[in-house]
N, C-alpha and C positions, 0 to 999 in steps of 0.2 A: 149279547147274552149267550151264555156257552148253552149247548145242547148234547144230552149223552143216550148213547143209547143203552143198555143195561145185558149184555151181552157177555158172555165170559171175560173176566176181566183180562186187559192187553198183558200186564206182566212188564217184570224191567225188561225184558229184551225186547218188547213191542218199545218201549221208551228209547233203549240205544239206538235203535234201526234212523233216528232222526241224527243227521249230520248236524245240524249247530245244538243238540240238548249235547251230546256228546262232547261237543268243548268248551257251552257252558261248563257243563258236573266238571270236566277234567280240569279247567281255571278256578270250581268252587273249590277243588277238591285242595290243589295248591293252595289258593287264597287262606285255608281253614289250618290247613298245614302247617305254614306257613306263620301264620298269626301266636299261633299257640308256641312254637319256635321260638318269634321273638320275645313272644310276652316271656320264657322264661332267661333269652340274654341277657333282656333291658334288666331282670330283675338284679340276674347275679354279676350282672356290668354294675347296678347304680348298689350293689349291697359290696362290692368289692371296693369303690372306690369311695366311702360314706359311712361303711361298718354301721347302716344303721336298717333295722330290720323294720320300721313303719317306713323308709323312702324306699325301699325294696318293694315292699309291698303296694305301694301307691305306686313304681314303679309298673308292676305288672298288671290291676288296671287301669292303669291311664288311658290307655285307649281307646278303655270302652265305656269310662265315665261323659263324656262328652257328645257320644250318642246319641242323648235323647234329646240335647239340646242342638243339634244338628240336623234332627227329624222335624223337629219345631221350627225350623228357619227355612231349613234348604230341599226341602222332600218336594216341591214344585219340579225340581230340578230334573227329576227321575222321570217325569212324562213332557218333559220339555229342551232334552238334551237328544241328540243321536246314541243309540244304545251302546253299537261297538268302538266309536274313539273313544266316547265317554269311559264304557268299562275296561278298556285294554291302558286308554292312556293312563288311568286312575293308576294301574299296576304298575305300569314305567314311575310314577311320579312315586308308587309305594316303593318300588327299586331304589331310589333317588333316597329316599330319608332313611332306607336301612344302611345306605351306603355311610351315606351322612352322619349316622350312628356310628356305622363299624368305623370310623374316621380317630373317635375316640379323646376326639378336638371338644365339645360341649363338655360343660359344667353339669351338675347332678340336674339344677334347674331345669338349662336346655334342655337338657334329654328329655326331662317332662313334661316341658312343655311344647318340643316337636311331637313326643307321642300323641299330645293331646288335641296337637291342630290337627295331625290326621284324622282321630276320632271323630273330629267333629264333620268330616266331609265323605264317612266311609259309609252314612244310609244310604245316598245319594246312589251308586253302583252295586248295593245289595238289595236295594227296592227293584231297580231296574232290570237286576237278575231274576228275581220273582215276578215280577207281571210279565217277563218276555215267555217264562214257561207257557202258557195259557196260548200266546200264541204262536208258538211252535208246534204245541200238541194236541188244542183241540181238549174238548173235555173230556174226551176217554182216557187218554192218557193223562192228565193232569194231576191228576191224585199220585197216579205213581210216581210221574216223575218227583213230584213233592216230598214223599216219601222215599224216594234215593237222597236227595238234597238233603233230607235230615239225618239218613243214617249216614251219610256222608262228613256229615259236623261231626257224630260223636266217633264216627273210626279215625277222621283225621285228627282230633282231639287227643283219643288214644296213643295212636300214630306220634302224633306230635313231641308228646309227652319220653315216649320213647326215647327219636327221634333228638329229639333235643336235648335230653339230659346225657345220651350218648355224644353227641356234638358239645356239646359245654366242657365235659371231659376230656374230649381229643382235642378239640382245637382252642377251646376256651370262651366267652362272650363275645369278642372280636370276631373270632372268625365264622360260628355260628351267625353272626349278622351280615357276613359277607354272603351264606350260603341261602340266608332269606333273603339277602338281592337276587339271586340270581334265581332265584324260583319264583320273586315277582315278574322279573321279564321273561321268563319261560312261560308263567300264566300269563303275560301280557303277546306274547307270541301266537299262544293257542287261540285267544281271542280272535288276534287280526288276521291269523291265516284260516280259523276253522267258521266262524261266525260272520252270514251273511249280513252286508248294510238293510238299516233296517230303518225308515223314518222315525222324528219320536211322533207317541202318542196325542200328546199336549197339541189345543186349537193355540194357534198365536205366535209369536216368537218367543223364543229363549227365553228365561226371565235369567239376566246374566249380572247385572248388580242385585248387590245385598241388599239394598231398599224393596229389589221387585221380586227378589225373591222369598225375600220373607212375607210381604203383602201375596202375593200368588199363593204361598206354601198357608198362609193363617185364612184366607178368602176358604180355601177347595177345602182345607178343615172342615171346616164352619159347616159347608155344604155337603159335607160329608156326613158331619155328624147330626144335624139338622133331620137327615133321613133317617127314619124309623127304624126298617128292616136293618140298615148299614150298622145304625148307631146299637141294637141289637146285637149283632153279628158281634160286633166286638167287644162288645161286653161279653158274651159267649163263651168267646175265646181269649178272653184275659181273667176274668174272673175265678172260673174253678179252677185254672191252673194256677196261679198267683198263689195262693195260699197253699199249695202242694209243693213247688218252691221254697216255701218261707218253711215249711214242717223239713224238709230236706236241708236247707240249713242250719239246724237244731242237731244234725246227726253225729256231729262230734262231740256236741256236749253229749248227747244222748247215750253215747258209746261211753262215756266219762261215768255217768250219772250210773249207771250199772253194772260199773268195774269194768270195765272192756273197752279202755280208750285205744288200743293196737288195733282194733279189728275193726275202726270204723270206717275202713275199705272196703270190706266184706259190706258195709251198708250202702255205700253209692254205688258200688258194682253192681250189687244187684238192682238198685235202683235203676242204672244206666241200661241194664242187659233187656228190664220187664220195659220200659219205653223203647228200647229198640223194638221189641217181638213186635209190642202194640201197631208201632211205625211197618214193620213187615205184614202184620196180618192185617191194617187196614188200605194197607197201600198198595200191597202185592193182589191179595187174594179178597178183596170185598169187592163186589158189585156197586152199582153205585144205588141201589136201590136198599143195599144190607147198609151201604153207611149212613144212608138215610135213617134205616132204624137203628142203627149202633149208636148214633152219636149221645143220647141221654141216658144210654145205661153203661158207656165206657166212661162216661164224666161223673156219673155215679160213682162207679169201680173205682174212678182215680181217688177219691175220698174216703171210701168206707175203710176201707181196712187199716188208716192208722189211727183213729178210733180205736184200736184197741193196744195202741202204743199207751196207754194210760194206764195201762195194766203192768207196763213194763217189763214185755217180754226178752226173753234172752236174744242173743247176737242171730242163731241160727232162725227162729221163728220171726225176728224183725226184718231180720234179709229178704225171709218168703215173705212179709207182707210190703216189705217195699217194691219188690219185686212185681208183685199180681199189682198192687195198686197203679205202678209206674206203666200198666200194661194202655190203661187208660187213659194217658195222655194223647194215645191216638184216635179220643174222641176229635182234637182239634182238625186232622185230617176229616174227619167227616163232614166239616164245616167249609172247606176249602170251595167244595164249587158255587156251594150258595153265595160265600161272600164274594167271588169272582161273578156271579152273575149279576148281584146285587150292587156292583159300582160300575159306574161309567166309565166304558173303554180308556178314554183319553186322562181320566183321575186314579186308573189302575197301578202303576207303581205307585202313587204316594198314597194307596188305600192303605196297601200293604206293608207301607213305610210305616204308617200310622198304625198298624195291627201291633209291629214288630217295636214300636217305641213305645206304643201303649202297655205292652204287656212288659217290657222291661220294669217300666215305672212302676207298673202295681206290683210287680215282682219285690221290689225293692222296700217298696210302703210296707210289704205284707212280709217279709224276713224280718224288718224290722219290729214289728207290731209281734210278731211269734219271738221274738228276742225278749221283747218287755217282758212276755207274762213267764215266759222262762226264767227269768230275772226274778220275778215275783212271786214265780210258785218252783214250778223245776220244768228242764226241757221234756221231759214225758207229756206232760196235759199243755205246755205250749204245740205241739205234734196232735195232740187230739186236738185242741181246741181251731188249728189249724184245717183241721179235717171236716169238726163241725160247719167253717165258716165256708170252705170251700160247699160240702151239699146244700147247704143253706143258698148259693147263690145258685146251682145248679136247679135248687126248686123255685128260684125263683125267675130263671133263666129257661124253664122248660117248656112256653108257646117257642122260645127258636130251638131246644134241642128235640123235643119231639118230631117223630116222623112228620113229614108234609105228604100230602095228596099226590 
């Protein structure tokens, strides 16, 4: 059980002063880099050599459809492996299929379906990289560090995007996939030279075939979700955000639907910019006693204000309310240490395996479900109606987002 004391809060640099969080972040920072690089090779490799713009597209997520059925099988894995062969060799073995790729030898097929065996085995060393936080830092630190880790997704995101489409230009797909080999083995470097051995978590041995892994990974489920508090916690944390997801995927029809389909960069940016603040001011600068009381009025906030996308306001006035709304997704940081206290040491990657697959899934249920009524009415009241559904779960989710004693 983590324990904090409530003292000015540590700050990222109380976070970096720790030698293995520092080549964690710096392997997360490649790994995210890195991803978003290739997802845009695979795409304009499999659009170049196919001319067809839905295998482009299924190109670039392929690797992250098979996710959540990889959390469902193999999430044992993550409290029952060694932490740094596991996550360094994962990286070598990522080197391995970019090479594989940039080889240029697979059929449009292959290609899709090597991106996709990876996907299926990449919760496995992302789970494993979130429960290691906790024990590096201690629960003072743990919020923050979590909160680097996410603004780390969306700068290397950014980054990436850059990064890549300048790369795609100079050198082309091919060689853009030679340059994510070599920043999986640099992230696989950082690993094995910065990142102390660490036992796994998991009582028992390995569960190392697929029968025992999937029995291990469906058993500690069960057991998981069985508990109250736990089974709480994540509904939590997948519920109001899921349906603020699904209203953010409406934003290009949205931007259509109001004459302003150019500008609807101007709506994820600001979307992106008001979740990172959220992510700084509850990670940097909250106590752990203020995110206790933040967490029901920031999952609030993540809702209310596009309620009034129904109105269909212009470009600039929809920006600032995606904006302030997206400020609120860093109620889910408020939640971070209770659900860490709330699972069993030894079941703590594959808690977080399950936080991080669960919320994919109702991600996905709930874009689609804001699709339908968009379909049925127009994206504006699919955006409100999304907003509805999210406070509707927030009220109904509010014995866990209320302060505790």
């Amino acid at each position: 059980m983590l324990v904090s004391d409530d003292n000015k809060p540590p700050g990222y640099r109380g976070v970096f002063q720790e030698r293995d969080f520092r080549a964690l972040w710096a392997a997360h920072a490649l790994l995210n880099l890195g991803e978003v690089m290739k997802a845009l090779a695979l795409s304009a490799l499999v659009y170049s050599r196919s001319g067809s713009p839905l295998l482009a597209g299924i190109a670039y997520v392929a690797g992250f459809l098979p996710q959540v059925l990889g959390s469902a099988a193999l999430l044992s894995l993550a409290d029952r492996l060694p932490t740094r062969p596991t996550m360094a060799g994962w990286d070598v073995a990522r080197a391995a299929g970019a090479a594989v790729l940039a080889l240029d030898m697979l059929p449009v097929p292959g290609v899709l379906a090597l991106t996709m065996l990876y996907g299926l085995f990449d919760p496995v060393p992302a789970a494993m990289k979130t429960a290691l936080l906790p024990e590096l830092l201690g629960a003072r630190r743990f919020v923050p560090a979590q909160s680097l880790m996410n603004i780390t997704v969306g700068a290397a995101q950014i980054a990436g995007f850059a990064v890549g489409g300048g790369l795609l230009a100079l050198l082309g797909p091919v060689g853009t996939l030679w340059v994510v080999c070599g920043g999986a083995l640099l992230s696989a470097a950082v690993l094995r030279l910065g990142l102390r051995i660490r036992p796994s978590r998991g009582v028992g041995r390995a569960a190392v075939t697929p029968a025992q892994a999937l029995a291990t990974t469906w058993s500690v489920n069960r057991a998981l979700w069985a508990d109250v508090r736990v089974r709480r916690l994540l509904l939590a944390l997948w519920l109001p955000a899921c349906w603020i997801v699904g209203a953010e995927a409406l934003m290009i029809s949205y931007a259509d639907e109001i004459g302003s389909p150019r500008a609807v960069g101007a709506l994820l940016t600001a979307a992106a910019v008001g979740m990172l603040f959220g992510d700084v001011l509850v990670g940097r600068f909250a106590t752990q006693s203020q995110r206790n009381r933040w967490a029901l009025p920031l999952s609030v906030l993540l809702g209310a204000p596009y309620l009034l996308f129904a109105a269909q306001p212009g470009i600039a006035v929809a920006a600032g309310l995606a904006a302030l709304a997206s400020i609120g997704f860093g109620y889910s940081l408020c939640l971070q240490e209770p659900f860490v206290s709330a699972v069993p040491v030894e079941s703590r990657g594959q808690a977080f395996g399950l936080s991080t697959s669960g919320l994919m899934s109702c991600q996905g249920i709930a874009a689609g479900l804001t699709g339908v009524v968009a379909e049925l009415v127009r994206p504006s009241v699919g955006i409100a109606m999304a907003a509805v559904a999210s406070l509707v779960c927030t009220a109904l989710l509010g014995r866990v987002l209320r302060p505790t004693p």
